[in-house]
C-alpha positions in Angstrom: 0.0 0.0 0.0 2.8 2.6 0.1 2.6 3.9 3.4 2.0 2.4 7.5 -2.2 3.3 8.5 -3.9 1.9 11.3 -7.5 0.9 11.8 -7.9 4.6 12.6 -6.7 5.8 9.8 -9.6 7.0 7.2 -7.3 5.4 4.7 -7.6 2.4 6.1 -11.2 1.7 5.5 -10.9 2.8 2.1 -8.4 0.4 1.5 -10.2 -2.4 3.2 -13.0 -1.8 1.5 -11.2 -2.4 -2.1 -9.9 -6.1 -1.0 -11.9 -9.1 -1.4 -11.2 -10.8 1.9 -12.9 -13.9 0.6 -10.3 -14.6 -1.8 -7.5 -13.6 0.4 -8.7 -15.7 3.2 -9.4 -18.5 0.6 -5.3 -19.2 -0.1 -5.3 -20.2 3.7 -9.0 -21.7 3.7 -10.6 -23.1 0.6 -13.1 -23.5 2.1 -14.4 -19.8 1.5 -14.3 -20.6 -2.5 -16.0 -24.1 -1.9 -18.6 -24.0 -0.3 -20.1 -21.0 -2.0 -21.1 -23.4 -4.7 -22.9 -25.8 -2.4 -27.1 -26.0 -3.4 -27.7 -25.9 0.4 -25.1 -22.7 1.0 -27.3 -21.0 -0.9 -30.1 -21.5 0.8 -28.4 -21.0 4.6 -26.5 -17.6 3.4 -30.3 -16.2 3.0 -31.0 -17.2 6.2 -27.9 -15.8 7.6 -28.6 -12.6 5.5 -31.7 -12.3 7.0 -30.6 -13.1 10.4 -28.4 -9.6 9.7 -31.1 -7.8 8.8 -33.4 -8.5 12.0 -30.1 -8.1 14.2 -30.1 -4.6 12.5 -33.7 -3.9 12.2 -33.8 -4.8 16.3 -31.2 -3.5 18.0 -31.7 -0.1 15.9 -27.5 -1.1 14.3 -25.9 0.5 11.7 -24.8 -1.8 8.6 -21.2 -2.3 10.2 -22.5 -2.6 13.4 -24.6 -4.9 12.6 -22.0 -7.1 11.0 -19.7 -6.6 13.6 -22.4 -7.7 16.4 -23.5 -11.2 13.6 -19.4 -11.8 13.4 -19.2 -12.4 16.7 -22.1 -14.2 17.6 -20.9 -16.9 15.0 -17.5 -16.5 16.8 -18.8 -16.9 20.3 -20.7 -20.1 19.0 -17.6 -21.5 17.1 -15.5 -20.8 20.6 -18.0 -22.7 22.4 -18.0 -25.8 20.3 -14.4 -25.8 20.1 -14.0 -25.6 24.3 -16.8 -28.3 24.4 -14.6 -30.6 21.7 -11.7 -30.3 24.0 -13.5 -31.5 27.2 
């Protein structure tokens, strides 16, 4: 990128906003490429879409709030699962 920004930076959400993270995240996990042609992905990704949209709707959430506040719901569930593997 030319130059050190943080998260506070208004560059940096400029920039992040230009990068598909799906394919970047894809190198590491190919899953992100795979399962998006799945029959059934389809079908869960509306419901997960409109799981953001009542989560907005709701708690009265901006559109990067209410990703934010989705994001970590799914990451408080995948933590949970994993402690509950381990035991």
């Amino acid at each position: 990128m030319g130059h050190d920004i943080t998260t506070n930076d208004p560059d940096w959400e400029q920039a992040s906003d230009q990068i598909d993270w799906t394919s970047a995240w894809a190198k590491k996990y190919p899953i992100l490429q795979d399962y998006q042609h799945m029959t059934k992905a389809r079908i869960l990704s509306q419901e997960v879409s409109d799981l953001y949209d009542r989560v907005k709707k709701e708690l009265g959430l901006s559109e990067l709030d209410a990703f934010l506040v989705v994001k970590d719901m799914v990451y408080q569930r995948y933590r949970t699962s994993k402690r509950l593997a381990e035991k």
